[in-house]
C-alpha positions in Angstrom: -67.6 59.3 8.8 -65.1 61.2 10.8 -63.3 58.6 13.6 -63.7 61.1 16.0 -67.7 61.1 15.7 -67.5 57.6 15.6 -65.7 58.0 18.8 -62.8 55.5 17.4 -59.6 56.4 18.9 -56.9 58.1 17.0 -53.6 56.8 16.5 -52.4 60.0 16.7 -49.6 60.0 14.0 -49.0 63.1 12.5 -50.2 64.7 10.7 -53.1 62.4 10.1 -53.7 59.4 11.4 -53.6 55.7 9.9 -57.1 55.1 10.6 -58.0 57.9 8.4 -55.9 57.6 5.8 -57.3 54.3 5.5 -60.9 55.1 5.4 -59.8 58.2 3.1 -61.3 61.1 5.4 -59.6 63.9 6.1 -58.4 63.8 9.7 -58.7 67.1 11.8 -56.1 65.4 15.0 -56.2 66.1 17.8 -55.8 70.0 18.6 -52.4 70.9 19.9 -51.7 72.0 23.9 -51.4 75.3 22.9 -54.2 75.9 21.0 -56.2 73.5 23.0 -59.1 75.5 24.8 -58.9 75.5 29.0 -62.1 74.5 31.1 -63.7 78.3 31.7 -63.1 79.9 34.9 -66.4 80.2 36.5 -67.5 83.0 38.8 -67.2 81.6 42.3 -68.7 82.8 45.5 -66.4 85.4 47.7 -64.5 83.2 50.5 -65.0 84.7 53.5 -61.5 86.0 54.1 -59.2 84.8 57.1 -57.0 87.6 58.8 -54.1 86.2 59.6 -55.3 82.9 60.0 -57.0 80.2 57.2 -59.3 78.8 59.8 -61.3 82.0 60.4 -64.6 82.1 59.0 -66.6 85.9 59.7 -70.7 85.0 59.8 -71.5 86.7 56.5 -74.2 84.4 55.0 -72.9 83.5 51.4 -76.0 84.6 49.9 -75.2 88.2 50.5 -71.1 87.5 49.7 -70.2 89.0 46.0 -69.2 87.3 43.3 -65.4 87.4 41.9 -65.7 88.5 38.8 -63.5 86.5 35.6 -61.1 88.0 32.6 -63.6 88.4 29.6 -61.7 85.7 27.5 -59.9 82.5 28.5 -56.2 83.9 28.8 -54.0 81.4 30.3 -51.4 79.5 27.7 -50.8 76.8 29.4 -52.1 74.7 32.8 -49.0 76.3 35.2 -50.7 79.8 34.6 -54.4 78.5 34.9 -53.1 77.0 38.7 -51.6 79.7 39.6 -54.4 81.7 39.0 -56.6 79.9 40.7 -53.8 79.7 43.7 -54.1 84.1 43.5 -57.8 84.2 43.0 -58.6 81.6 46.2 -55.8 82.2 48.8 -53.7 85.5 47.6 -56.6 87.6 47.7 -58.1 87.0 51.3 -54.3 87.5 52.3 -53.8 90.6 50.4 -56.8 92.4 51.4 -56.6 91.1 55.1 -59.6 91.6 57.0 -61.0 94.8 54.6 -63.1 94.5 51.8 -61.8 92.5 48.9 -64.0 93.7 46.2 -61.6 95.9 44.8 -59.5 92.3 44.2 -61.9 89.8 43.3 -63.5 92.7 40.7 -61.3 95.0 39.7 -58.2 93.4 39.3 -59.0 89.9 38.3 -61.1 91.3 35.6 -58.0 93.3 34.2 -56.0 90.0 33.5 -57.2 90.2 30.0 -54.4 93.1 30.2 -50.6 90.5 29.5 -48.3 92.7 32.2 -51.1 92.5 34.6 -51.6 88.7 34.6 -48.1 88.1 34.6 -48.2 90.3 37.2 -50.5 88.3 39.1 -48.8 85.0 38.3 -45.6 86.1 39.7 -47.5 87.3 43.6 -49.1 83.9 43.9 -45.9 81.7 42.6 -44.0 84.3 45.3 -46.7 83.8 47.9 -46.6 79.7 47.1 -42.8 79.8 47.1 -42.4 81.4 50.8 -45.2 79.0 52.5 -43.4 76.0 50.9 -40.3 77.2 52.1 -41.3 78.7 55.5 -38.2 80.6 54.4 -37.5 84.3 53.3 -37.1 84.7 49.2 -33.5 85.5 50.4 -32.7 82.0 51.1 -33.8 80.7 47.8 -31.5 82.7 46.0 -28.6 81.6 48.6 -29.3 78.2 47.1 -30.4 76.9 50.9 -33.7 75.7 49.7 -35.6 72.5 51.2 -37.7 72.0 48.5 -37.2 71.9 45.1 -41.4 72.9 44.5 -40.3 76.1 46.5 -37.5 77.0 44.5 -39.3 76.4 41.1 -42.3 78.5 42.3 -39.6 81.4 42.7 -37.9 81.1 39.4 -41.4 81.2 37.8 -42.1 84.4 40.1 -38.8 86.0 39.4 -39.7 85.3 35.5 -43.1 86.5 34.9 -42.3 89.7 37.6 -39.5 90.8 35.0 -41.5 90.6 32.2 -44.5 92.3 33.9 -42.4 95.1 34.2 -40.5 95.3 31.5 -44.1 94.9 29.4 -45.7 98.0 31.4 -42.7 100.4 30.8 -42.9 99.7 27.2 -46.6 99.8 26.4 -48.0 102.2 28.5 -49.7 105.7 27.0 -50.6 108.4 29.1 -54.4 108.2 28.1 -56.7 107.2 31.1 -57.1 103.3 29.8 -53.7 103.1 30.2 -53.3 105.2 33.4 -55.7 102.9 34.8 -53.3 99.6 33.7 -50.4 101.4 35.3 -52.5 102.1 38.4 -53.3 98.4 38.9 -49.9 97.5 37.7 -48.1 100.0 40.5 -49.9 98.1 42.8 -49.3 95.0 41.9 -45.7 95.7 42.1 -46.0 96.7 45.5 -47.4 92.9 46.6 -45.3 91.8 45.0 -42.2 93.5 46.4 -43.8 93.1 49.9 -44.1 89.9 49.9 -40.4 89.4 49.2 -40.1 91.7 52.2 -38.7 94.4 50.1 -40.5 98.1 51.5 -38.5 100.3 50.1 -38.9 99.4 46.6 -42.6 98.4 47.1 -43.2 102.3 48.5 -41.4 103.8 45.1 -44.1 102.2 43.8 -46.4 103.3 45.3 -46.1 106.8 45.8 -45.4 106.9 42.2 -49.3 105.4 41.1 -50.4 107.8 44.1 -49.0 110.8 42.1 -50.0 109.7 39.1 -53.5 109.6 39.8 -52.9 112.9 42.1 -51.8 114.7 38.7 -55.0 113.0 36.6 -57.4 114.5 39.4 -55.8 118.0 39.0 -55.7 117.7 35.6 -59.5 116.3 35.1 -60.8 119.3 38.0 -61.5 116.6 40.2 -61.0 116.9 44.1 -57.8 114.9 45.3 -58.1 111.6 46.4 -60.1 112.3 49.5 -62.8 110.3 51.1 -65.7 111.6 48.7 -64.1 111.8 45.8 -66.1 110.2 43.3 -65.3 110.1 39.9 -67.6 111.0 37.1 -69.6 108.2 35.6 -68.1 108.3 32.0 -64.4 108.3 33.7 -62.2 104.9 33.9 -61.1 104.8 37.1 -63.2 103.5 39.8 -63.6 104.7 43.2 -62.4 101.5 44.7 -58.8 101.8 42.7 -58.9 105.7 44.4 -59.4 104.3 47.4 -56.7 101.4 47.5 -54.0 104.6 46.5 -55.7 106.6 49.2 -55.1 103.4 51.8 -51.3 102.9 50.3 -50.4 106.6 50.8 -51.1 106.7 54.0 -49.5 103.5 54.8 -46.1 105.1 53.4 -46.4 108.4 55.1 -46.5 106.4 58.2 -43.3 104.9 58.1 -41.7 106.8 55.3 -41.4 110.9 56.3 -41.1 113.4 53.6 -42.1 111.0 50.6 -44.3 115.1 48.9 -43.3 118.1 48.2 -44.5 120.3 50.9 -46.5 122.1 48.4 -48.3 119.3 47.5 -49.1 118.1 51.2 -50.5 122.0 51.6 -52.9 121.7 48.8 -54.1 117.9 50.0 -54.4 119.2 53.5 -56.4 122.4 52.8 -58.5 120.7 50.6 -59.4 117.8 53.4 -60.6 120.2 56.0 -64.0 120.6 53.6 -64.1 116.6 53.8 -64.0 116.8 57.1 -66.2 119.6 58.0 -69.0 117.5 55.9 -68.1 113.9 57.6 -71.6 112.4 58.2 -72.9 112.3 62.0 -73.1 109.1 61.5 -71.3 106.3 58.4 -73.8 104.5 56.3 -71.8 101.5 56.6 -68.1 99.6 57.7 -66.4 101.2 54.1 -67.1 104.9 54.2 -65.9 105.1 58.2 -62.9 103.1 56.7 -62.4 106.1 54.0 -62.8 108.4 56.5 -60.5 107.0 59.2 -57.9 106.5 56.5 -57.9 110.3 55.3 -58.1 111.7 59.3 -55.1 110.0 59.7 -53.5 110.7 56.8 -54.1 114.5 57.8 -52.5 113.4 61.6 -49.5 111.8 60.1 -49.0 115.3 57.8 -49.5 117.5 60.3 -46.8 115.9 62.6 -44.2 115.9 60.1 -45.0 119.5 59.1 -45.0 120.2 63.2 -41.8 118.0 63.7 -40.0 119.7 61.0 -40.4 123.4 63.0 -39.2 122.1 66.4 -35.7 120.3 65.0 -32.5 121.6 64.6 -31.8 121.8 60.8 -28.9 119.6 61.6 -30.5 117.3 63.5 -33.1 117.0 60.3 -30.2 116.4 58.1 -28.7 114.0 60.0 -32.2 112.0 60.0 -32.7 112.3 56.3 -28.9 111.5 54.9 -28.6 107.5 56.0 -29.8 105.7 52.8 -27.1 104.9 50.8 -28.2 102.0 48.7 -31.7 100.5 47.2 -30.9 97.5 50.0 -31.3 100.1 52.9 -34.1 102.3 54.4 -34.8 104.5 57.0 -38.1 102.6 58.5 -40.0 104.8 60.5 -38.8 108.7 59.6 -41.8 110.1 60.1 -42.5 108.8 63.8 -38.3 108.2 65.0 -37.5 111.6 65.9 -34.7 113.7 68.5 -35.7 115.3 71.3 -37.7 118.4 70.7 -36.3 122.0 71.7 -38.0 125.0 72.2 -41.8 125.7 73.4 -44.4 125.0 71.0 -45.8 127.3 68.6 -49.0 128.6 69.4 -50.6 127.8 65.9 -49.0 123.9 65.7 -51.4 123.9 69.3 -54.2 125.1 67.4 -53.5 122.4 64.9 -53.0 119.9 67.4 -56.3 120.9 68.9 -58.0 120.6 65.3 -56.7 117.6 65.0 -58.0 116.3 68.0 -61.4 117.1 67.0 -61.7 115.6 63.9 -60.9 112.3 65.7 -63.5 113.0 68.0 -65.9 113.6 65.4 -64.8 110.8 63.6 -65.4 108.3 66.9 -69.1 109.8 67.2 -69.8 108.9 63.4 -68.4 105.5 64.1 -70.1 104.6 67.6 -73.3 103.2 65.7 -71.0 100.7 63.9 -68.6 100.0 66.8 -72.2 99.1 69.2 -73.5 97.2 66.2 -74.0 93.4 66.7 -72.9 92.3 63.0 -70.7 89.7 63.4 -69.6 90.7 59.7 -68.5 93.8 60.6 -66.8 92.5 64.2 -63.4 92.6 63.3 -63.2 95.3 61.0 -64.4 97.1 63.9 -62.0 96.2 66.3 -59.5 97.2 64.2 -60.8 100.5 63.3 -61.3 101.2 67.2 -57.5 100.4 68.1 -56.5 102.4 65.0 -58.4 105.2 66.4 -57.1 104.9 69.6 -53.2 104.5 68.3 -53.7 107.9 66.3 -55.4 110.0 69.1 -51.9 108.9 70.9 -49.4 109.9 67.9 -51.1 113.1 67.3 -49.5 114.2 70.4 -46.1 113.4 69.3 -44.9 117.5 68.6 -46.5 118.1 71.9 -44.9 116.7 74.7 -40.9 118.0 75.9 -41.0 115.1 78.5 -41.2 111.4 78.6 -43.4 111.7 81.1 -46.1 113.2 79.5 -47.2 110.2 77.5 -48.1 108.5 81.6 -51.7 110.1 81.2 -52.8 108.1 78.5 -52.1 104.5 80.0 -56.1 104.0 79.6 -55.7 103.8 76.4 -52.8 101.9 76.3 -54.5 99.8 78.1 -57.4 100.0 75.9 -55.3 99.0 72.7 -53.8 95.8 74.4 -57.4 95.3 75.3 -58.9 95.2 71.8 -55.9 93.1 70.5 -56.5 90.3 72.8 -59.9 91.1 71.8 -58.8 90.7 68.4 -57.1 87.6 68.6 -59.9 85.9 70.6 -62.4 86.4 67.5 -59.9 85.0 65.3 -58.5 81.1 65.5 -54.7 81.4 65.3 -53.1 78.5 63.3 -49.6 78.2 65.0 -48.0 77.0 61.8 -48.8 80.4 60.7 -46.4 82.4 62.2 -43.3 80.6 60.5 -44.7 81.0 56.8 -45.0 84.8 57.1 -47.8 86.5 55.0 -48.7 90.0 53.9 -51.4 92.4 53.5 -51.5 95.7 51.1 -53.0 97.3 54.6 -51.9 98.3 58.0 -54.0 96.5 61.1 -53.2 96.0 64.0 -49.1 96.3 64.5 -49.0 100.1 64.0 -51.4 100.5 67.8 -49.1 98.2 69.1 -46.3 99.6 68.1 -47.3 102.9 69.9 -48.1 101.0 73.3 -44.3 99.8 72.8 -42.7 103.1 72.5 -44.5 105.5 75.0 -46.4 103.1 77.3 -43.8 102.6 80.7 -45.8 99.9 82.7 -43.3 96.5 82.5 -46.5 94.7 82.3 -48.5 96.1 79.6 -45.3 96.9 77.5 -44.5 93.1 77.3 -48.1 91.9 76.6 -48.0 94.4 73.4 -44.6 93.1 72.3 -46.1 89.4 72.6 -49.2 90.8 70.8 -47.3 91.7 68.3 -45.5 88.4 68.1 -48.7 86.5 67.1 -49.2 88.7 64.1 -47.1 87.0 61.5 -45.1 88.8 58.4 -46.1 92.3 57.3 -49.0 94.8 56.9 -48.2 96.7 54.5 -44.7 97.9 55.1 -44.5 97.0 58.5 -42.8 94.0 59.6 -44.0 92.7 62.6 -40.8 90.8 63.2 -39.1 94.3 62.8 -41.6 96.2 65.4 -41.1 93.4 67.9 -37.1 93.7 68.1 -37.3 97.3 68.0 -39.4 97.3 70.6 -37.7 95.4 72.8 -34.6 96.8 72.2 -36.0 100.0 73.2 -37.8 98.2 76.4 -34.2 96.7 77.4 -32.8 100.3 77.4 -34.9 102.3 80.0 -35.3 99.3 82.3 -31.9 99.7 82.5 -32.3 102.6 84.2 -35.6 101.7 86.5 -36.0 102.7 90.1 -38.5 100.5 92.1 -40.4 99.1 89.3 -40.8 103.0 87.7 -38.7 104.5 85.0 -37.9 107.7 85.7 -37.4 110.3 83.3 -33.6 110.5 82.5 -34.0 106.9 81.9 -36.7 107.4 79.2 -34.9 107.0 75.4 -36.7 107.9 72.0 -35.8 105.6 69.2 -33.9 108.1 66.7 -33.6 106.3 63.6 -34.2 102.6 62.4 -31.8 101.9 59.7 -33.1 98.8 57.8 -30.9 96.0 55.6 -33.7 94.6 53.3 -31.6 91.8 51.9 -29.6 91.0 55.6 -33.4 91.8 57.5 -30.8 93.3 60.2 -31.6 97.0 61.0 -28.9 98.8 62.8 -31.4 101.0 65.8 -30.1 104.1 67.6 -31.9 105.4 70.6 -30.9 108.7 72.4 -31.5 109.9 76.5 -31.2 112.9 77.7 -28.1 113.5 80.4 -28.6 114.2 83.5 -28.3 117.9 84.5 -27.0 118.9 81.0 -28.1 121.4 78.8 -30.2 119.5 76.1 -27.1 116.8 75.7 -28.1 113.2 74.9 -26.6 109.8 75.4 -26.7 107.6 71.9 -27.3 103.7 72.4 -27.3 101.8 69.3 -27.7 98.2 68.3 -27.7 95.9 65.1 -30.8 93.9 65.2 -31.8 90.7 63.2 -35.6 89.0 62.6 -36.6 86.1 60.6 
């Protein structure tokens, strides 16, 4: 009889053992690391995801939380790759998808790691992610060689080393069949984690305006509306409605910071084709998701419309002078879309119609909503916050071609107010963890720094300005591709400027300054800020303040 199923223990010499030799059986050994079978990944119940902070737990009974699904076969060659699975699977993902639904993680993506360039793909975000909250440094200084921790710095090699072959693996073997557009999809937005969480935008938005107009050209293609809020795709096609949505949510994230990232063309097409959308927008959303795909596409439309009403009130050299500052794949213009010169000129009649349409959609939008905002779910409390401070933040930015004074933007301190307001709101729902804010973090979507951010720039009470900046200061790393460190320097910088300036407490209107352009060192995280004021008594002349800003 076998020693094994006499459960005598082998000497292990190879490549049979004495004992077996002896007894003249034929030994079988011991099965080699590589070949050796892992323990089976089991399905394991959703964790409640923390926003910003591990301690949060929303009051979602776990009988009603999904499951994460598994890869169909046991794919990992070794134990480093099982761990760092399991480190993606239980903290990357609640980071990643922040305080929105993680479905499309725990279902979608994990389930594609049967797929080599996505797993390594995965591998690479949480050794990245375990590599900056050992090192409560930036990636930066683990290349620089100033690393405490030797764990930290071998987390980043591994990162660095499955990320390379990730993408080297998904230019070689990708098709253009719909499997494979689906693969690329995931893939494009897996690169754009991972590039975030290094802190890198600009590279993570190439990304992802690339899988935006990849599956932008497959809808065309298939007769399919564009990626709109109820855009569902047919039952026999491969890509699901919650990988549409994700693109949808990244798209709008870029236009937001990034400007003309579409031909304008395209943008006409995608706009015409969302007034139907919105016409139709339920009286009231069946639940937290669709008024999150809704809210998503109306201010996608908002962000569009400004740059297309922008774009008619500058000088063409003044929108040349915007556009031609990045000169390296290190450096970005953060911000295009929303840094703009002083506006000359009345404004058209039909950008006021717009503006008025505009308006009205985020009305209607807020009426769908009310049920869900009133709602006592405490599953659905923070989401909701959010969602009414994002409302709130885009009813104010929709204005920007509107106003040809500072001033203007004094009417809406109540809901300035209102956004500081649900913040602290915000902020009192969640537990912060202090040690938070020095390990950083990112999520693929935009929360609660963009609101802020508006209160910042157009909001001229001392008081309120500071408690936004300071707001902003407890939100740690970056959503999406906006850093809070970033906002909070820019803000102040912008703050320091027109108190310069006051008069009794009050900051008049020559004071006022617009931030012009945000020029941002990715590797350095120093961005060089230029703000502009008009002059006193001249004829549309400005006064240029500029300053080289650093965060951690």
């Amino acid at each position: 009889m076998h020693y094994l199923i006499r459960r005598v223990k082998c000497d292990e010499t190879k490549p049979s053992c004495l004992r077996c030799k002896k007894f003249g059986t034929k030994c079988d050994g011991y099965p080699s690391i590589e070949k050796r079978g892992k323990h089976p990944i089991r399905a394991v119940p959703l964790k409640i995801r923390p926003w910003m902070g591990p301690k949060f737990q929303a009051s979602v009974p776990l009988s009603r939380a999904p499951l994460y699904q598994v890869p169909k076969s046991n794919i990992f060659r070794n134990e480093a790759e099982n761990r760092y699975f399991d480190a993606f699977r239980m903290d990357v993902i609640p980071e990643i998808s922040g305080i929105w639904d993680d479905s499309f993680w725990g279902n979608i993506v994990l389930t594609a790691c049967d797929e080599p360039f996505i797993l390594d793909a995965v591998l690479a975000i949480a050794a990245i992610s375990l590599s900056i909250k050992e090192n409560r440094r930036t990636p930066e200084n683990l290349v620089d060689g100033t690393v405490d921790s030797k764990v930290s710095s071998k987390h980043y090699r591994f990162a660095l080393e499955r990320f390379g072959r990730a993408v080297r693996t998904m230019r070689s073997t990708l098709t253009n069949d719909e499997q494979d557009l689906r693969k690329a999809l995931i893939g494009c937005l897996l690169v754009f984690c991972f590039e975030g969480f290094q802190g890198y935008p600009k590279q993570a938005l190439i990304h992802a305006i690339s899988g935006y107009h990849l599956l932008q050209s497959w809808m065309l293609k298939k007769s399919y509306p564009l990626v709109l809020p109820n855009s569902t795709p047919p039952v026999t096609s491969l890509i699901e409605k919650e990988l549409m949505d994700a693109f949808n949510r990244l798209h709008t994230n870029a236009v937001t910071v990034m400007g003309d990232i579409c031909s304008e063309e395209a943008y006409m097409l995608e706009y015409a084709s969302g007034d139907k959308v919105v016409q139709n927008m339920p009286s009231t959303f069946a639940d937290f998701q669709e008024a999150h795909r809704y809210f998503v596409h109306i201010m996608k439309r908002c962000a569009v419309f400004i740059q297309m009403a922008v774009g008619l009130s500058l000088d063409p050299s003044s929108r040349k002078g915007q556009q031609g500052q990045e000169d390296s794949a290190s450096t970005m213009l953060w911000g295009a879309s929303i840094h703009i010169p002083f506006p000359k000129g009345p404004v058209p009649e039909h950008i006021l119609a717009m503006h008025a349409k505009h308006l009205n959609e985020l009305r209607q939008w807020q009426l769908s909503f009310t049920p869900l905002r009133l709602s006592t779910d405490p599953s659905i409390q923070v989401g909701a916050t959010v969602l009414q401070a994002g409302w709130t933040g885009v009813c104010m930015i929709v204005n920007t071609p509107i106003p040809r004074t500072e001033c203007y933007w004094d009417q809406f301190l109540p809901e300035f107010r209102a956004i500081v307001s649900l913040a602290k709101t915000l902020f009192r729902i969640i537990p912060r963890e202090p040690a938070l804010a020095k390990k950083g973090g990112f999520s693929l979507d935009i929360s609660i720094v963009p609101p802020l951010y508006i209160v910042c720039k157009y909001c001229r009470d001392g008081g309120l300005r500071r408690e936004a900046i300071a707001l902003i200061d407890l939100c740690p790393g970056r959503e999406g591709v906006w850093d809070s460190g970033l906002v909070r320097k820019v803000s102040t910088f912008l703050m320091d400027v027109e108190e310069e300036g006051m008069v009794d407490g009050y900051i008049p209107e020559f004071a006022r300054a617009r931030i012009q352009k945000v020029a941002v060192n990715v590797l350095k995280k120093t961005a060089d800020v230029e703000c502009v004021r008009r002059i006193l008594g001249s004829e549309g002349e400005v006064s240029i303040r500029r300053k080289r800003i650093e965060w951690d």
